[in-house]
C-alpha positions in Angstrom: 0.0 0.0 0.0 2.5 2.0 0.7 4.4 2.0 -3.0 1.1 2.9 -4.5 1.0 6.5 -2.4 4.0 7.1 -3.6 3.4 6.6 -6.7 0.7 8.3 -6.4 1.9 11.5 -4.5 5.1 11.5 -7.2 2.7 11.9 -9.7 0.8 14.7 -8.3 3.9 16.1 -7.7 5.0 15.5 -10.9 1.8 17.1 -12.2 2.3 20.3 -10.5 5.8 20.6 -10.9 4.7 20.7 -15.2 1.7 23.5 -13.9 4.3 25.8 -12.6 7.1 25.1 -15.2 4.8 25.9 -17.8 5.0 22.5 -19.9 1.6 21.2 -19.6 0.3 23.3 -22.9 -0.2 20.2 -24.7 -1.6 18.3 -21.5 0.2 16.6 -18.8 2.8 14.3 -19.5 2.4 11.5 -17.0 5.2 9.3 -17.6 7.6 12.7 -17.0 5.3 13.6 -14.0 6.4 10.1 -12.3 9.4 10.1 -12.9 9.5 13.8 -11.6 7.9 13.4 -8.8 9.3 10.1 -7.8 13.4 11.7 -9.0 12.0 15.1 -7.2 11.0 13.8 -4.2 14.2 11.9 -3.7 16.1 15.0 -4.3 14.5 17.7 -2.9 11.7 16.0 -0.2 14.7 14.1 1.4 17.3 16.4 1.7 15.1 19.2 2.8 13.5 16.9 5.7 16.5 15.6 6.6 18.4 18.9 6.8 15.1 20.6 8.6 15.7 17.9 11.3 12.4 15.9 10.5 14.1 12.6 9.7 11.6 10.8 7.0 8.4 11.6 8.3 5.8 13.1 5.8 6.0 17.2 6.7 5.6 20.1 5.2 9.1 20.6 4.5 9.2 17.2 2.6 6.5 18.1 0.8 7.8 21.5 -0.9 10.9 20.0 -1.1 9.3 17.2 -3.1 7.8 19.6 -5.1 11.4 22.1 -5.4 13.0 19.1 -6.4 10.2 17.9 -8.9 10.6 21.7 -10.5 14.0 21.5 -10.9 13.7 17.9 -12.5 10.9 18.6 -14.8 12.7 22.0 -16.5 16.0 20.6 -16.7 14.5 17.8 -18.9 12.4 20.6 -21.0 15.8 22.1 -21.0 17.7 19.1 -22.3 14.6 18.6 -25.0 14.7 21.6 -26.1 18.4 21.5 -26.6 18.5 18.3 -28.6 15.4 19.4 -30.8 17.6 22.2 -32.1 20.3 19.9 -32.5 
C-alpha cells in the first residue's frame, strides 16, 4: 500500500511541478510527472527533511521539497529537450 501512495503522490507532484514550469500546454505528461515526482521527491523531499531535522516523516518541508525538487527535474529535462530538438 504504501508504493502505491507514492506513486501516487510522485505523480501529483510531478503534475504540478509541469503547472508551474509551464509545460503542460499540450496536456500533462504523466510518464515525465512520475518520474518527476518520484526523481523530485528523492532530491529535494529528502534532503530538505532531513536537513530541517524531520528525519523521514511526511512534513511540510518534505513536501515542498518534493515539489522544489520535482521543478528542478521537470525544467532541466524541458531544457535538455529543447536543446537536442535544435540539435
Amino acid at each position: 500500500m504504501l508504493i502505491i501512495g507514492i506513486i501516487l503522490f510522485g505523480m501529483l507532484i510531478g503534475a504540478v511541478a509541469q503547472l508551474v514550469v509551464g509545460r503542460s500546454a499540450s496536456g500533462i505528461d504523466w510518464t515525465l510527472a512520475f518520474v518527476a515526482g518520484v526523481a523530485g521527491s528523492f532530491l529535494g523531499g529528502l534532503l530538505i527533511s532531513l536537513l530541517a531535522g524531520d528525519g523521514l516523516e511526511l512534513r511540510p518541508s518534505g513536501i515542498i521539497g518534493s515539489l522544489a525538487g520535482a521543478i528542478i527535474v521537470t525544467a532541466a529535462y524541458s531544457a535538455w529537450k529543447a536543446r537536442s530538438t535544435r540539435a
